[in-house]
N, C-alpha and C positions, 0 to 999 in steps of 0.2 A: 951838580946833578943830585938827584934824589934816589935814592931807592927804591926799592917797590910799593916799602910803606906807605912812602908817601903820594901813589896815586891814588884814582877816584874809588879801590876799594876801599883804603884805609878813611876815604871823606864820609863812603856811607855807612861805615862803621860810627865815626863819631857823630852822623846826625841820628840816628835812630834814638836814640833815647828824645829827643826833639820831638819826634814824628808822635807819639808814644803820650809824651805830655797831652800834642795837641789833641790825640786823639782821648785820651780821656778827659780833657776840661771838655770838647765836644758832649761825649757824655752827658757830663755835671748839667751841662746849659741844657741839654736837650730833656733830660730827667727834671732838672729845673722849672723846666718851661710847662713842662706834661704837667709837673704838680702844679705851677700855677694856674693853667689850664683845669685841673680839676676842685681844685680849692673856691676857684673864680666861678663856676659851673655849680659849687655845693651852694658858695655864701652868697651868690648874689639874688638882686632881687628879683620876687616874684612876678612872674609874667601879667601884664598890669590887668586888669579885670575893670569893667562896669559897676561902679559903684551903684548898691543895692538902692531901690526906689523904696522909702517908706511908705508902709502902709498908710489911705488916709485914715483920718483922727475917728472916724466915723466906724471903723471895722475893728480898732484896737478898745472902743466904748463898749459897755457891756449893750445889748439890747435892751431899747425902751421896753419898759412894759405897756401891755396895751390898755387903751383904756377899761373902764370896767364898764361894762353894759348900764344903763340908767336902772335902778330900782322900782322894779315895779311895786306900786301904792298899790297896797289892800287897803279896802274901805268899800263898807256897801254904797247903793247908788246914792248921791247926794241928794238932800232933801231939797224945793225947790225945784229942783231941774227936770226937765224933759228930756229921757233918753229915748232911744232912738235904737230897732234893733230887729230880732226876729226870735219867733216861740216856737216850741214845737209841746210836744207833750208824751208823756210814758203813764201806764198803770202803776199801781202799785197795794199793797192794802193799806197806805195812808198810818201807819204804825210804825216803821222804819225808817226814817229821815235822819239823817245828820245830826240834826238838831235836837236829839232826843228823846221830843218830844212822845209820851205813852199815847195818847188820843190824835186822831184828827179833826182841824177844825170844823167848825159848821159848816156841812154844805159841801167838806173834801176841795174848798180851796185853796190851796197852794202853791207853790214855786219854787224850785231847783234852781239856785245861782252858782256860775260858774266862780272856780279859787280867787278870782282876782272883786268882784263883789259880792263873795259869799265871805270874805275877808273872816278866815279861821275862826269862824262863830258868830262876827261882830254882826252879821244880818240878822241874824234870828231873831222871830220874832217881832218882825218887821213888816209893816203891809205896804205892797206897792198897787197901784193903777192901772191893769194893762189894759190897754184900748188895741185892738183889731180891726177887722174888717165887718164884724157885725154889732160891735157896741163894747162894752168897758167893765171887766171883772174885776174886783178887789179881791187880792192874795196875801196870803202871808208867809213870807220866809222862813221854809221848816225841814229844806236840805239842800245837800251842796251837788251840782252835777261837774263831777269832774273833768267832762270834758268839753264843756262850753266853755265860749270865749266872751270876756264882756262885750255885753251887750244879749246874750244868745240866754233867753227864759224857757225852762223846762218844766210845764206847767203839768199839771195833774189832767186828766181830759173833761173832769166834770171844769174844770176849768176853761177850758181852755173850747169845749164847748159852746159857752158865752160869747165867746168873742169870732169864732170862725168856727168852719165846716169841718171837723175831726178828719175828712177826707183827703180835706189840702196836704195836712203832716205839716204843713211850714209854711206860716206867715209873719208879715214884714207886721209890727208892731212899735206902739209909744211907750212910754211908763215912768211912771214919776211914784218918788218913796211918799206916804201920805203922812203927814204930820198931825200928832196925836189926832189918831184916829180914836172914833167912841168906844170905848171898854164893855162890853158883857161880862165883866167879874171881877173881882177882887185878884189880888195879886196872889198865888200857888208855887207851895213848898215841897221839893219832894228830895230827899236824901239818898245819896248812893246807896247801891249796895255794897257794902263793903266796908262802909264811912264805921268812921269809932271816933271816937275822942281824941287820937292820935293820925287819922287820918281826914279829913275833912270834904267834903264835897256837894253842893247840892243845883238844882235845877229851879231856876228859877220862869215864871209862864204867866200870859195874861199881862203884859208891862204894855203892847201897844206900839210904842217906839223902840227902837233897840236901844239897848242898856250899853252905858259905858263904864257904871264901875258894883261890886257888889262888897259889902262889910259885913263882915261876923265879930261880935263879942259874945262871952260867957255871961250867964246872966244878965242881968240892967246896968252893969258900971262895967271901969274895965276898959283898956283900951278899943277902938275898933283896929279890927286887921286884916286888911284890905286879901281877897281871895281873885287868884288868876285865871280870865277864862280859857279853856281850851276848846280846841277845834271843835266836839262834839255838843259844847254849850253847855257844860255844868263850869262852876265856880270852884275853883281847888285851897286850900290850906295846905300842904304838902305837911306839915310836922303836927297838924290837926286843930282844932278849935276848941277841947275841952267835948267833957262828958254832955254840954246840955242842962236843961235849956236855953237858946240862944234869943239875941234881937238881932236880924239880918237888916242891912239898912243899903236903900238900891236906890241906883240914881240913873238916870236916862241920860241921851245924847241930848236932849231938849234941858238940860236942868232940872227936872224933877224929883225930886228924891224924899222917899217915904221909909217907915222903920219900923217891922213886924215885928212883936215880940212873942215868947213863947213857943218859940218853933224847936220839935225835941228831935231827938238822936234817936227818929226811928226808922231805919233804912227802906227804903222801897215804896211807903206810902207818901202820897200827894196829900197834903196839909194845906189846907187854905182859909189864909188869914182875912179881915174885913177891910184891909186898906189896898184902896184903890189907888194907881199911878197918877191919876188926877182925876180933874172932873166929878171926883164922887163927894157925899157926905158924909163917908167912914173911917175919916181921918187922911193922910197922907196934905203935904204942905210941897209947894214949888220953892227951893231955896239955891242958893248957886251949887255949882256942877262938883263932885267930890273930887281933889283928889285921886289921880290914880298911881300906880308902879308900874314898874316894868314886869313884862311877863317872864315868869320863872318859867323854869322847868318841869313838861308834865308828870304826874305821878306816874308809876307803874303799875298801876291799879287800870283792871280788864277797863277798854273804852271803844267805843264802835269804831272803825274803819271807813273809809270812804262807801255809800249807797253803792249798790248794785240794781235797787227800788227805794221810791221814797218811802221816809218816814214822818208825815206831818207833823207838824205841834197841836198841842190842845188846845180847843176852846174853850173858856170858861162856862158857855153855855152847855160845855157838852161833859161837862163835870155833873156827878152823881150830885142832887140836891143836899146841902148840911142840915141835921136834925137842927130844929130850932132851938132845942132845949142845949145846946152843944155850942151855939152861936158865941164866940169870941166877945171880949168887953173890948174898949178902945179907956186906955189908959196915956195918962201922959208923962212921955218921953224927961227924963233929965234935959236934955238938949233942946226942949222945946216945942219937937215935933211930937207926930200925930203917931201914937204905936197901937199895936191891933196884938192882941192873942189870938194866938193859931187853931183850929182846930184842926183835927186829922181823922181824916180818912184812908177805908183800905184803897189800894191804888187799883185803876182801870183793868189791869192785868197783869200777868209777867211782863217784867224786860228782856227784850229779846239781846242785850248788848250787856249783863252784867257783870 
């Protein structure tokens, strides 16, 4: 027999510490399990995503540059050719032009070219052919109309007269540049005002054909140094040409080139030498084309600005006649050409642009 010990109370006395155990390794496992649970939740991986699409090749390039517009060519109208166009015409007092020039030609014939064949002075000076609707006026290029388009002629109305009815305003016209056209005078010198020996400038008139290069030296020897023209049609030296007197020596778009000597540093008057651009017997020789440079930079020395009215060039004829006794010799040139001493006269009037 047993005691009371040894019944079912004393059995549940010795398993508790059992129970006890199991219930804290429960615990441990279940603690366990939570952190692996949350370790598994920190380190695992990332919830998978769509791989990003590369941009094409073409949006990561920098952008093309576009191309650059074609350069529009200045150059007056080509010689030869028959252009093709429409004139209109303005007043003006024929003093005022672009191009300079102190007088108008004979007769107040002239022509306004728009930027693109009034080519930053390179007309001047130039005679074209317009034919109309009533017959065919010879012009000469002596300012720029800035707002014609080539082809589009701004004639003077005694001009423009000739060829149609002043009433029209606007007609469809030809025209062709006219190739050494006959001279009425000798070639004309006339000096800025402003000009020194340190500064250099002058206007050259009476050439016929436009001019593509002009040269100054000091005295008869001496290098030549080639002068750039500007928009307004005088010839520039920017660091100057010396005190004077000069031989200016001028060459056309045709090859023509003659060499005045004796032309002095006196600002404002027109000086006109005895050599003609061709054709004449007072010297001047056809020899190949000079030489030219690039165009510098204009001076800062006062210069007209674009017309508001024209201002024609002069005609030789319409130059005050030279005392005879005054009349220039024709000497010959080192280099073989024809040179002419200048004479000078006071000039036609004020410059309105000095």
């Amino acid at each position: 027999m047993t005691d009371g010990t040894d019944g079912p109370a004393a059995r549940t006395t010795a398993n508790r510490p059992r129970t006890g155990r199991w219930l804290a390794g429960g615990a441990v496992v279940v603690v366990a399990t939570l952190l692996g649970l949350t370790l598994a939740l920190r380190s695992g991986a990332a919830p998978a995503c769509a791989a990003p699409i590369p941009p094409p090749a073409a949006l990561l390039a920098p952008p093309a540059a576009l191309p650059a517009p074609p350069a529009v060519l200045l150059a007056p109208p080509a010689a030869g050719t028959l252009h093709k166009g429409k004139a209109t015409f303005y007043d003006s007092t024929g003093t005022d032009g672009n191009c300079s020039y102190p007088t108008a030609p004979a007769g107040r014939l002239y022509v306004a070219l728009g930027p693109d064949e009034y080519a930053d002075g390179a007309a001047c000076g130039g005679y074209l052919d317009v034919t109309g609707p009533k017959g065919t006026v010879r012009v000469m290029v002596a300012d720029q109309c800035p707002e014609c388009a080539p082809g589009h002629l701004d004639l003077s109305r005694e001009a423009f007269t000739r060829i149609a009815d002043p009433v029209r305003g606007v007609v469809d016209v030809s025209y062709r540049l006219v190739v050494d056209p006959p001279l009425t005078g000798p070639l004309t010198f006339r000096i800025k005002e402003g000009a020194s020996q340190w500064w250099f400038a002058v206007l050259v008139a009476g050439h016929g054909n436009p001019l593509r290069a002009v040269e100054v030296r000091q005295g008869s020897s001496g290098n030549w140094r080639a002068a750039s023209r500007q928009s307004y049609n005088y010839w520039l030296i920017d660091s100057g040409a010396g005190p004077g007197p000069f031989q200016i020596r001028v060459t056309d778009t045709r090859g023509h080139r003659v060499t005045a000597a004796g032309i002095r540093m006196t600002p404002g008057q027109v000086q006109r030498s005895t050599v003609r651009m061709y054709g004449g017997t007072s010297g001047g020789s056809t020899t190949a084309p000079a030489s030219t440079t690039a165009p510098r930079t204009p001076s800062s020395s006062p210069k007209p600005t674009a017309r508001t009215s024209a201002r024609p060039s002069p005609s030789p004829s319409t130059l005050a006649p030279v005392d005879a006794s005054a009349s220039p010799a024709v000497i010959a040139a080192p280099d073989g050409e024809a040179v002419a001493l200048a004479s000078t006269r006071p000039d036609a009037g004020p410059r309105g642009c000095a």
